[in-house]
DSSP file (Angstrom, degrees, kcal/mol; ACC not computed):
  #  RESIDUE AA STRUCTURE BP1 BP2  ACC     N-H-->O    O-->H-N    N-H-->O    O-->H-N    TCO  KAPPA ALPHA  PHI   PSI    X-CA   Y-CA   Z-CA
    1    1 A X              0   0    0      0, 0.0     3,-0.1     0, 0.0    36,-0.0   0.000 360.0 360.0 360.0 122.6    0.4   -2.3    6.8
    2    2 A X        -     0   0    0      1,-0.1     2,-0.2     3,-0.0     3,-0.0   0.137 360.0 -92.2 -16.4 152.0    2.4   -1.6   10.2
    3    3 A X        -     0   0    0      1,-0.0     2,-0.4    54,-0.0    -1,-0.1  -0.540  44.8-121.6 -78.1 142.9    1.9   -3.7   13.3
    4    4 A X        -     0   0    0     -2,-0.2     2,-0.5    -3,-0.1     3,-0.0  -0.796  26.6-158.4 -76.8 135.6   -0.8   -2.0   15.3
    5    5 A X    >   -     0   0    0     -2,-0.4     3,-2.7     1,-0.1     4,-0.1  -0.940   9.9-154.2-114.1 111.0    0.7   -1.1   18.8
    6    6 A X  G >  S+     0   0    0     -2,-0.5     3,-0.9     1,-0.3    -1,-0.1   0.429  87.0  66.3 -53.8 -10.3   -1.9   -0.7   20.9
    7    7 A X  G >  S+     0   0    0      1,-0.2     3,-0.6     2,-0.1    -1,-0.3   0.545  84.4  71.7 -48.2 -41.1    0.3    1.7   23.2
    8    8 A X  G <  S+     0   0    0     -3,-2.7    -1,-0.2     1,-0.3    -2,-0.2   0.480  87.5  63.7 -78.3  -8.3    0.4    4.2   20.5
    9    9 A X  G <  S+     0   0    0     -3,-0.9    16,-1.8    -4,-0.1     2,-0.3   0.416  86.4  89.4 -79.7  18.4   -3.7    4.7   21.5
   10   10 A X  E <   +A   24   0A   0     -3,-0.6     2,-0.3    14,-0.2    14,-0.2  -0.754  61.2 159.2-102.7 137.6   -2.2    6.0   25.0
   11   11 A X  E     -A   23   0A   0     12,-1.7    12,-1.0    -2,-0.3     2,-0.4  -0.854  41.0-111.7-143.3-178.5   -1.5   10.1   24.7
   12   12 A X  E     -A   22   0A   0     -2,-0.3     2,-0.7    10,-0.2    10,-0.2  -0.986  26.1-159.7-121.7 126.2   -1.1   12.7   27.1
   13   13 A X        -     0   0    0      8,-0.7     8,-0.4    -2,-0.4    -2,-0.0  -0.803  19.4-124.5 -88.8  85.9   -3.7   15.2   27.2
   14   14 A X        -     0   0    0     -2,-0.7     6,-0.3     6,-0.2     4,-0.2  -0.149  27.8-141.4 -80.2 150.2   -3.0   18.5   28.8
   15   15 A X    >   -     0   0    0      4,-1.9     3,-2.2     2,-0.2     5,-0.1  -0.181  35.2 -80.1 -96.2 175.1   -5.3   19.4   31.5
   16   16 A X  T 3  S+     0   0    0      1,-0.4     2,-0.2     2,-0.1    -1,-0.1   0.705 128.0  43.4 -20.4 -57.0   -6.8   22.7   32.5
   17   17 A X  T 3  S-     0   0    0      2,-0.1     2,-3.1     1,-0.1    -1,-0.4  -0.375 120.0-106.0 -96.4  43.9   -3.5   24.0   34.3
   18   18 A X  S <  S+     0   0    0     -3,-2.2     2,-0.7    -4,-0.2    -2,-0.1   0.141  79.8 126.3  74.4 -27.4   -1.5   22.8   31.8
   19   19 A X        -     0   0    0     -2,-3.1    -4,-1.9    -5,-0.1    -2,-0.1  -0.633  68.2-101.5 -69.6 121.5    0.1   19.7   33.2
   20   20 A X        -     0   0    0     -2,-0.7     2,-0.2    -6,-0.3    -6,-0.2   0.054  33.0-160.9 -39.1 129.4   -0.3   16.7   31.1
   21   21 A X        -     0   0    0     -8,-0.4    -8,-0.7    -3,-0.1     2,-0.3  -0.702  14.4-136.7-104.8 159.9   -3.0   14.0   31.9
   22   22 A X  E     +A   12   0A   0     -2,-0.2     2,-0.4   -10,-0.2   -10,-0.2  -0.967  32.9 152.5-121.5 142.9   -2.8   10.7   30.5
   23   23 A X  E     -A   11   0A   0    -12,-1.0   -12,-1.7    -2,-0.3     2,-0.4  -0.993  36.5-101.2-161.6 177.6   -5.8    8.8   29.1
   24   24 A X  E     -A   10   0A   0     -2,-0.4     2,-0.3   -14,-0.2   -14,-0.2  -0.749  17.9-153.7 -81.3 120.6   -6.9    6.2   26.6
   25   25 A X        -     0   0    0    -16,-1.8     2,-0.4    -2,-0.4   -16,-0.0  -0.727  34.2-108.8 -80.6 152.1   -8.5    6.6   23.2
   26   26 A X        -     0   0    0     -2,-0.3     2,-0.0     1,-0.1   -16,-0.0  -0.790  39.2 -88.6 -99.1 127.8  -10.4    4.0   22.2
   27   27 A X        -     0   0    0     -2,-0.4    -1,-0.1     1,-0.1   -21,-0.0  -0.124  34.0-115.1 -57.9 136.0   -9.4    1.9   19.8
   28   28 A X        -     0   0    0      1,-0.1    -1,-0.1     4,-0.1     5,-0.1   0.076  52.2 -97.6 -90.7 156.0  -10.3    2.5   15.9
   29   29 A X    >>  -     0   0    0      1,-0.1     3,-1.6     3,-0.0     4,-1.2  -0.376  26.1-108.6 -71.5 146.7  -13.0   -0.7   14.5
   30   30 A X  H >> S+     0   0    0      1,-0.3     4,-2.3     2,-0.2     3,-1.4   0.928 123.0  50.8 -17.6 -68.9  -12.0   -3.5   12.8
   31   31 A X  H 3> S+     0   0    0      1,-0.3     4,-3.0     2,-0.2    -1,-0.3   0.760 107.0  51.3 -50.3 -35.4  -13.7   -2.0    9.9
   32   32 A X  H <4 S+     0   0    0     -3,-1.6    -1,-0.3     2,-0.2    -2,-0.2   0.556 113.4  47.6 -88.1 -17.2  -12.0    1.5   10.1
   33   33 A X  H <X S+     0   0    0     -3,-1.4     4,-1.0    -4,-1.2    -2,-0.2   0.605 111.3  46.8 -81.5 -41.8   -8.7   -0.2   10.3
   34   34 A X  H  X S+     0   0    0     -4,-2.3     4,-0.6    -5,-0.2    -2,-0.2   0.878 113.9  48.8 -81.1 -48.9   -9.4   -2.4    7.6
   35   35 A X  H  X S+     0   0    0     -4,-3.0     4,-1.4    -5,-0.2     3,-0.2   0.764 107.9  58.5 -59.0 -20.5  -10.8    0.9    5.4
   36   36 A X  H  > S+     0   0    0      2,-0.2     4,-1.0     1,-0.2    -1,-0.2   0.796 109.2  42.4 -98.2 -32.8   -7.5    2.8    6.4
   37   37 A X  H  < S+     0   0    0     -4,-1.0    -1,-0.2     2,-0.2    -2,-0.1   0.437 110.2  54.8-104.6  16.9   -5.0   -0.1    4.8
   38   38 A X  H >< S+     0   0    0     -4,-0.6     3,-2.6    -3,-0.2    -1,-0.2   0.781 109.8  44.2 -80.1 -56.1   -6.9   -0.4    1.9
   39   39 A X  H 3< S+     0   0    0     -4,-1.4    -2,-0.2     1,-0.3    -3,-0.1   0.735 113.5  56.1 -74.8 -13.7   -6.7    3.5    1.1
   40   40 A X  T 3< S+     0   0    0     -4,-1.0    -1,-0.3    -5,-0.1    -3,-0.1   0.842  88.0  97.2 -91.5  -5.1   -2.8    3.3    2.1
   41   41 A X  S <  S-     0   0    0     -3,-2.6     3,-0.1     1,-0.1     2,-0.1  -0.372  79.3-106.5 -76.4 156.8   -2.0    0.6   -0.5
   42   42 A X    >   -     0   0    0      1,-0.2     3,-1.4     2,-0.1    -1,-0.1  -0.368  33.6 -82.7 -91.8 176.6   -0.7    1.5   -3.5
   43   43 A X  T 3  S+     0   0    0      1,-0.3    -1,-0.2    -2,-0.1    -2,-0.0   0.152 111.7   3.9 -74.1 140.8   -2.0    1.8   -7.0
   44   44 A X  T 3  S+     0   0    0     -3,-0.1    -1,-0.3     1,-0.1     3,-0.1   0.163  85.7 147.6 105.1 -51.2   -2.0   -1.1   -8.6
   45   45 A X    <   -     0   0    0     -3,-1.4     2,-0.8     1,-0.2    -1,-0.1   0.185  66.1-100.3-100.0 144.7   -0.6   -3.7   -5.8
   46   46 A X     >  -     0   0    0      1,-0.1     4,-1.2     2,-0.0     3,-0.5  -0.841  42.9-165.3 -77.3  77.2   -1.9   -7.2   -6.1
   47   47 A X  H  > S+     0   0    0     -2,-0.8     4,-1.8     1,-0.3     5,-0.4   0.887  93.0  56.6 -80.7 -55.9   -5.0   -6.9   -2.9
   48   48 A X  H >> S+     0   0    0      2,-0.2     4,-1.4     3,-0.2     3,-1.1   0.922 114.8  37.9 -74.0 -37.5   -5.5  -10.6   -2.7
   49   49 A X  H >> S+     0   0    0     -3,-0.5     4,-1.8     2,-0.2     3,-1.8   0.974 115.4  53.4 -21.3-101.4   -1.1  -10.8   -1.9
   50   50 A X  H 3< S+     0   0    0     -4,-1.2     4,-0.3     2,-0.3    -1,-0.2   0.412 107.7  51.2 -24.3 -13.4   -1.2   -7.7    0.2
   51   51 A X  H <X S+     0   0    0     -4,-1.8     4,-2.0    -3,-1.1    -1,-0.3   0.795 110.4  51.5-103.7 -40.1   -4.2   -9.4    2.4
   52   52 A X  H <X S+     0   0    0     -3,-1.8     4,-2.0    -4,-1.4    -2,-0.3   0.820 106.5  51.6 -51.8 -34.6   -2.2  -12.5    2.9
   53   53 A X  H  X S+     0   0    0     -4,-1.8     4,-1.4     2,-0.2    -1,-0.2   0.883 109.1  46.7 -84.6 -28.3    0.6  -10.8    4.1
   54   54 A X  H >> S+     0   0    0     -4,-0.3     4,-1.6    -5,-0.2     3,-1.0   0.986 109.0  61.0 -56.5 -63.2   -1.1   -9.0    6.5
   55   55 A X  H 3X S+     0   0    0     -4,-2.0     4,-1.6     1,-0.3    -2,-0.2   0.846 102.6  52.3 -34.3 -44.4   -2.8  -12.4    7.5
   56   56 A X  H 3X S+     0   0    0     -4,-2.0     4,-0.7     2,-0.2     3,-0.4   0.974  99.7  56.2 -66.2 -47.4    0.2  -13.7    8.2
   57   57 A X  H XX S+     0   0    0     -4,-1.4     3,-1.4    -3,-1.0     4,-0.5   0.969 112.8  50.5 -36.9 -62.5    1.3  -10.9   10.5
   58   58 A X  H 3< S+     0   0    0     -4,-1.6    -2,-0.2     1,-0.3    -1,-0.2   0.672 102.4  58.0 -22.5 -45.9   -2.0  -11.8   12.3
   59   59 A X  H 3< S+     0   0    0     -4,-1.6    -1,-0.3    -3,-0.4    -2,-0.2   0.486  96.2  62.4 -95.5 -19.3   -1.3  -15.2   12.5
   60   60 A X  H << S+     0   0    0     -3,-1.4    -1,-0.2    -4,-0.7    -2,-0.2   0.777  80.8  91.3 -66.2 -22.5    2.0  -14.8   14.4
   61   61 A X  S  < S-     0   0    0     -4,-0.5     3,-0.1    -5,-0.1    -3,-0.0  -0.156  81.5-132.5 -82.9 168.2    0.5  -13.5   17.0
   62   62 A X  S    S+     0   0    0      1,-0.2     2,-0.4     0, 0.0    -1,-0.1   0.966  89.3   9.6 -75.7 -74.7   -0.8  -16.4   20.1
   63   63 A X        -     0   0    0     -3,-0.0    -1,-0.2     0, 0.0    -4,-0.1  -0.926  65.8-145.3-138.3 137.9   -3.9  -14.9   20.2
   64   64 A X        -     0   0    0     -2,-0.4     2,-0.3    -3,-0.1    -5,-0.0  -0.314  23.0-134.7 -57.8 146.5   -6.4  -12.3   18.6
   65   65 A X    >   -     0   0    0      0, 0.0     2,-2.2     0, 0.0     3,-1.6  -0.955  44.9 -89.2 -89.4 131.9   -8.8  -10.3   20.5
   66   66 A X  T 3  S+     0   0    0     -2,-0.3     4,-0.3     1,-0.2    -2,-0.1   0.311 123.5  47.1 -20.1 -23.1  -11.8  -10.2   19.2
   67   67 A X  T 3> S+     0   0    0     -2,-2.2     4,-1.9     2,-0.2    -1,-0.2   0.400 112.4  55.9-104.5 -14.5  -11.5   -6.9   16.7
   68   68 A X  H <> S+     0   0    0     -3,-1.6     4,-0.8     2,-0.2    -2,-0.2   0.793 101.6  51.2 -80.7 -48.7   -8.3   -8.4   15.5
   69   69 A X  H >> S+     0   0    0     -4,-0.4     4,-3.3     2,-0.2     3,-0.6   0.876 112.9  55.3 -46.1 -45.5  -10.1  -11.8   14.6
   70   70 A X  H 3> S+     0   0    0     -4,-0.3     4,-1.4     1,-0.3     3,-0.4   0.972 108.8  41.8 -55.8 -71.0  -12.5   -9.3   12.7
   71   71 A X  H 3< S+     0   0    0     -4,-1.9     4,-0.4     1,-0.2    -1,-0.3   0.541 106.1  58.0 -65.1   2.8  -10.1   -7.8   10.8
   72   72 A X  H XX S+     0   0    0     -4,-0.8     4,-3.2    -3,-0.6     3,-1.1   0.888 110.3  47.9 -89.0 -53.9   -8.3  -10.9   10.0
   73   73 A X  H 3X S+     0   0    0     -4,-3.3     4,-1.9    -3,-0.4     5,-0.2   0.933 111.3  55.9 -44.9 -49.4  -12.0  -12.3    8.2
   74   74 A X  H 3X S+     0   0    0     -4,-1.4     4,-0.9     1,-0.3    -1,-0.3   0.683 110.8  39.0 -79.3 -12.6  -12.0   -8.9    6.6
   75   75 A X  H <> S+     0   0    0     -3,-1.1     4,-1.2    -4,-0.4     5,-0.4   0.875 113.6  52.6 -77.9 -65.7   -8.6   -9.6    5.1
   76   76 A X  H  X S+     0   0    0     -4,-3.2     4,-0.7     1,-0.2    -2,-0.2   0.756 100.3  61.1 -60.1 -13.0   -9.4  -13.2    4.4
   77   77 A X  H  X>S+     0   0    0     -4,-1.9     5,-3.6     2,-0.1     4,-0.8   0.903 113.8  47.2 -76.8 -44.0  -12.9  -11.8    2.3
   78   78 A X  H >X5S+     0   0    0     -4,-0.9     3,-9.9    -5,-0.2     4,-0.6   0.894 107.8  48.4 -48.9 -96.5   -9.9  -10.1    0.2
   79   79 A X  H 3<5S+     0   0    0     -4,-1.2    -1,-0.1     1,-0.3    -3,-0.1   0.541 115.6  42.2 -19.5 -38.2   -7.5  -12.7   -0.4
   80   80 A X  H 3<5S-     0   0    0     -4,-0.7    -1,-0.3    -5,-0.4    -2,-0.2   0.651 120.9-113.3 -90.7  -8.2  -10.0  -15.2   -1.5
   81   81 A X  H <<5 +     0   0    0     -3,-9.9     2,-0.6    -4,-0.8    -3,-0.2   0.921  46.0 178.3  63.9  78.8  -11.5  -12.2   -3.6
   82   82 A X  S  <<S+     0   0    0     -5,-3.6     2,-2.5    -4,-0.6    -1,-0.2  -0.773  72.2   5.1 -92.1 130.8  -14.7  -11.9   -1.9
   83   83 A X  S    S+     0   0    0     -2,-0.6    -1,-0.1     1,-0.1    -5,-0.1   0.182 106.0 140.9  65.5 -44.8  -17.1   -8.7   -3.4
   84   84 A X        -     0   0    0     -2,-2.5     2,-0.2    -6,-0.1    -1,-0.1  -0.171  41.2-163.9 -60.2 136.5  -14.0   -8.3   -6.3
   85   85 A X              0   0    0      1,-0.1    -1,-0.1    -3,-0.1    -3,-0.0  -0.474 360.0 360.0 -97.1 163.5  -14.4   -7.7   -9.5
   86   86 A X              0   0    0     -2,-0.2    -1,-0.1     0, 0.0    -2,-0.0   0.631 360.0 360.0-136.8 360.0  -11.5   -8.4  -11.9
């Protein structure tokens, strides 16, 4: 999975008269994030690999914000093969 850039929730909306407004979307849940880079891996691909390597992207970082910590558990419930069947 891609680096999230939280920038990319930022859009411009255009308003009534047509000039562009700017506002914030709020950012998508741990969980919805986590469901979105499940359904992009591809068939086949090794889950408990593919969750470390994301964790490690994670893990560069100084520090997590709280929904980042989240998905990082939800990664690490993969990796160790949490809920998997084989």
């Amino acid at each position: 999975m891609g680096r999230i850039d939280h920038r990319a929730n930022h859009c411009a909306v255009p308003r009534q008269d047509g000039a562009a407004s700017s506002q914030r979307r709020p950012l998508p849940s741990p969980e919805d994030v986590f469901i979105a880079w499940l359904l992009w891996l591809p068939d086949g691909v090794d889950l408990p690999e593919a969750a470390l390597q994301e964790i490690a992207k994670l893990d560069h970082r100084a520090a997590l914000p709280p929904g980042a910590k989240r998905l990082r558990d939800l990664l690490l419930a993969v990796a160790r093969g949490a809920g998997l069947k084989s």
